[in-house]
N, C-alpha and C positions, 0 to 999 in steps of 0.2 A: 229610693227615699225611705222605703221601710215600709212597716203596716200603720196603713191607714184607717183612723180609728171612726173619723167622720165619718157621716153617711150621702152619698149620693153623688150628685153633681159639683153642688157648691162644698160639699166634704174635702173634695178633691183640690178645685181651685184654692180651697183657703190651705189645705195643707202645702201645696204648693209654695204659697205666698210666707207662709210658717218657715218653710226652708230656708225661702230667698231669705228674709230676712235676717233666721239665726246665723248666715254664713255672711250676710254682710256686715254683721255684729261682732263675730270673731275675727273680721277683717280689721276691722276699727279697733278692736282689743291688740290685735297685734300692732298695726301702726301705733298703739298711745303706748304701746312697752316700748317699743322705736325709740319712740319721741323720748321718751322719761328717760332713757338710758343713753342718749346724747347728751341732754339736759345735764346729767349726774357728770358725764365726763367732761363733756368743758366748765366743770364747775370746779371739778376736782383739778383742770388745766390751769385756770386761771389762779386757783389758792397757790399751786406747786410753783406758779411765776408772778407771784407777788410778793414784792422784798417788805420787810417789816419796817413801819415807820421809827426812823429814833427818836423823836420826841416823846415816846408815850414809854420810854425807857424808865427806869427809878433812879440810876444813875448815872450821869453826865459822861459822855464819852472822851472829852476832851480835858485832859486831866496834865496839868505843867505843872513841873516838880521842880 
């Protein structure tokens, strides 16, 4: 775990506890990059398969001559 700056007994349990912590910190950092990078690609899925409304055209698609 490194050098231990605490002193004693309870120096020890808390650096301990210091450990656990920051690594189950960086565990949750990497799951929420996961998440946000699914997030982004079924976002970018759904724009690439979604057809453009024609009403909101300027002009009229149906044009007889």
């Amino acid at each position: 775990m490194g050098l231990n700056y605490f002193a004693g007994q309870q120096g020890d349990a808390l650096n301990a506890i210091l450990a656990a912590a920051g690594y189950n910190f960086s565990l949750l950092l990497r799951w929420l990059k996961g998440f946000l990078w699914l997030l982004i690609a079924a976002y970018k899925v759904s724009r690439k398969n979604s057809k453009p409304d024609p009403s909101h055209c300027s002009r009229p698609t149906n044009l007889t001559r």
